[in-house]
N, C-alpha and C positions, 0 to 999 in steps of 0.2 A: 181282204187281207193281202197285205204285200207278197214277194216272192220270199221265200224260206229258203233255210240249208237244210238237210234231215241228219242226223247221225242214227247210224245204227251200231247200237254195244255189241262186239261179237269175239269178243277177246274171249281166250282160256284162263283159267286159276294158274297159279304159277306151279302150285302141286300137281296139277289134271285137274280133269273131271269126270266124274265115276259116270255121269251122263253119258259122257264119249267114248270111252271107253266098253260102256255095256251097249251101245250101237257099233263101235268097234273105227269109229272115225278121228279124227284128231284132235277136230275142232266140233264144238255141239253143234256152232252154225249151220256144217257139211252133212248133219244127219238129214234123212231123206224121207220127209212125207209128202204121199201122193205122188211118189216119182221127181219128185224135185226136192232141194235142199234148202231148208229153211233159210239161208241167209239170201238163195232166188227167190223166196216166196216174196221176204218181205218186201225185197228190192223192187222187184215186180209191183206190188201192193204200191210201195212210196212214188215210182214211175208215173203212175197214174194220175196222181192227187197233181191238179192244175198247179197249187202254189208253191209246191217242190221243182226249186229249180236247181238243187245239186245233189248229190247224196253223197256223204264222207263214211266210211264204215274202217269203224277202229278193230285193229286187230293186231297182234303182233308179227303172225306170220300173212305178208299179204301173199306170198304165193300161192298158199294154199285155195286161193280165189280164181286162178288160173284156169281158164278151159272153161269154164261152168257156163254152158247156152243162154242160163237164164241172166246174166249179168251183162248180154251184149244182144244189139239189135237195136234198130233204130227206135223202137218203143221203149227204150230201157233210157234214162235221163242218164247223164254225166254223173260220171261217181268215180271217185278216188278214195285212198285209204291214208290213215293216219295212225302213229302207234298207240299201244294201251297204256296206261299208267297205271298205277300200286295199284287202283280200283276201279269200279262205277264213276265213281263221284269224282275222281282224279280226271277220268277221262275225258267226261263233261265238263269241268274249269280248263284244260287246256283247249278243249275243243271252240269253245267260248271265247278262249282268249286268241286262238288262231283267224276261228269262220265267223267271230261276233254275232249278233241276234238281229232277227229271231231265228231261234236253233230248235228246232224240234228234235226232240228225242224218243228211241226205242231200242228195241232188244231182238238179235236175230234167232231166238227164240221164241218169240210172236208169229209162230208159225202160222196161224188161224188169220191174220194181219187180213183186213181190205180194205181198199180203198175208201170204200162208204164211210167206215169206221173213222178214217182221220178225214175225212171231208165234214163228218159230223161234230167229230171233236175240235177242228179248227173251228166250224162256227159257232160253238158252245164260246170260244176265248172272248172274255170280254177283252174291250181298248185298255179300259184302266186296270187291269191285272198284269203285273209282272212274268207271275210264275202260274201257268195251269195245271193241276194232274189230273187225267182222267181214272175214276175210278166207277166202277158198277156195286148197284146195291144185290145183296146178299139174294132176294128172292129172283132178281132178273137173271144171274149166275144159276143158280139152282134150276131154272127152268130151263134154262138153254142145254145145261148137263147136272143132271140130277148127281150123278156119283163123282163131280167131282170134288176134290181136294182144295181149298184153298185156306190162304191165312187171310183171315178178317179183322178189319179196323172196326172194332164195336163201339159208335159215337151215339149219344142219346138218339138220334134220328136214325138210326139204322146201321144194319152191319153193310162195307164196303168192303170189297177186292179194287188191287190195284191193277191195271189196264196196262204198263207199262209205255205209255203214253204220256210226253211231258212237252209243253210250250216255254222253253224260255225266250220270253219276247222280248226285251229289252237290256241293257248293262244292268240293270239293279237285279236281274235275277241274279248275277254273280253273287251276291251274297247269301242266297237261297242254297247254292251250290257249296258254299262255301259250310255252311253250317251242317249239310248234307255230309259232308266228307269229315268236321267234327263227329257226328253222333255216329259214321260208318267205325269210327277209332273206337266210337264205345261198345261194338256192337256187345262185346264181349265182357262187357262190366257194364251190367244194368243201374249199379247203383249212382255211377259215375253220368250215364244217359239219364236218371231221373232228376242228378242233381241241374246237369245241364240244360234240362226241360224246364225245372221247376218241379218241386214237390207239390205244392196243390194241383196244379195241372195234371200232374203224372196220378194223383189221385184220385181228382172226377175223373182221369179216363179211365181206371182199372175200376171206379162204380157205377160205371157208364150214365156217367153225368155229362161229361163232355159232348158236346155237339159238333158237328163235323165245320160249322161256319167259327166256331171256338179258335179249336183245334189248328183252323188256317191262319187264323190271326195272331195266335199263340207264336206258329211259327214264323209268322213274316216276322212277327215283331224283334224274335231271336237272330230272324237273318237282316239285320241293319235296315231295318222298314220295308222291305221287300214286299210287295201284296200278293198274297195265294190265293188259290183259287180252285175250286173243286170243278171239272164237266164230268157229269153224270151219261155214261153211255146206255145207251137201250140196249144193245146185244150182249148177251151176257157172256160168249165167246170172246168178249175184247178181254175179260179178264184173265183165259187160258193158257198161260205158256209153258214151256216146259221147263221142269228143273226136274224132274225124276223120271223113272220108270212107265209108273201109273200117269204118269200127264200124258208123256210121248202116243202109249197106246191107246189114251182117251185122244188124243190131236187126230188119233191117222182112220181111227174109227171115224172119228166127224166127218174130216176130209174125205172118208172113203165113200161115206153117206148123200152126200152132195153132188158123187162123180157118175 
């Protein structure tokens, strides 16, 4: 595979977040497992991977990145910062429209993040897929942490977590992105997101009829032909990040476990 940009999402809410707050930091990225801050974990983690040869980390306040060991040293790849936009989805269409593709995306929340993980996930991309997301099946998660929490995509083939791991390889994922930041506006009126899905679609998946190779295609089709694509990761840790309480302290547990 050619050389990549990486982005890493590590923006705040514009309200807070109750996250940061209950670590007592400003930003989630700055919370601290295993002695370092998740947004060094990842950086470190994305430094590694051979075909990362820059890393952009959106954030609004970049100061806040200042001083931090793990973001500097000659093992650390070139990275610079770029602002957040109204969302996720916002951030990834400019970022796209700035650093063009292929862009790999994640989250400096992926605190568990390793190297292996996106070395395995970049060879999972197929050539002819636009858009990849890596997601892990429900029993490989459950093995790696029994008591954890997650929200599952239940497709006839199985329940999936999502990895926070995305490939967009080329301009046509732009409209993958595009459609992305449509249904982020719906989050909040499901009926508006089923109608945007499609009603039978939105159907077999609440009978779990839907198949997760469906499901892809459902959606390239919605993002202007765009082709998706599923990589299945083996470690069920790629699906753990933190958005609560109960993540952070299953994160520092693991981490603490391996030290």
């Amino acid at each position: 595979m050619q050389t990549l940009t990486a982005l890493v999402l590590a923006g705040t809410r514009a309200g807070g977040d109750p996250l940061s707050d209950y670590a007592g930091v400003s930003h989630k990225a700055l919370i601290e497992v295993g002695g370092r801050t998740m947004i060094e974990r990842v950086v470190e983690a994305l430094s590694a991977v051979p075909e990362v040869a820059r890393i952009v980390v959106a954030i609004e306040r970049p100061e806040v990145l200042n001083g931090l060991p793990g973001l500097q040293g000659a093992n650390v790849k070139p990275w610079t910062t770029m602002p957040t936009e109204s969302g996720p989805s916002a951030t990834v269409a400019a970022a796209l429209a700035s650093e063009g593709s292929p862009l790999l995306v994640t989250t400096a929340d992926h605190a568990l993040l390793q190297t292996r993980w996106v070395e395995e996930f970049l060879g999972a991309c197929r050539a002819d897929v636009d858009v990849t997301v890596a997601l892990a099946r429900r029993d490989v998660v459950e093995a790696a942490a029994p008591d954890t929490k997650r929200t599952w995509l239940r497709f006839a083939d199985g329940d999936f977590s999502g990895c926070n791991l995305f490939l967009m390889a080329n301009p046509a994922s732009a409209g993958a992105v595009a459609l992305w930041r449509e249904l982020e506006l719906y989050r909040k009126d499901p009926l508006r997101m089923m109608g945007r899905l499609g009603w039978t679609f939105a159907l077999r998946y609440r009978l779990g009829q839907l198949s997760s190779d469906a499901a892809m295609a459902r959606l390239g089709s919605l993002a202007g032909g765009a082709r998706v694509a599923i990589a299945q990761m083996s470690d069920g840790r790629a699906a753990i990040d933190v958005d609560k309480p109960a993540d952070l302290d299953l994160v520092r547990r693991l981490v603490a476990a391996t030290t």
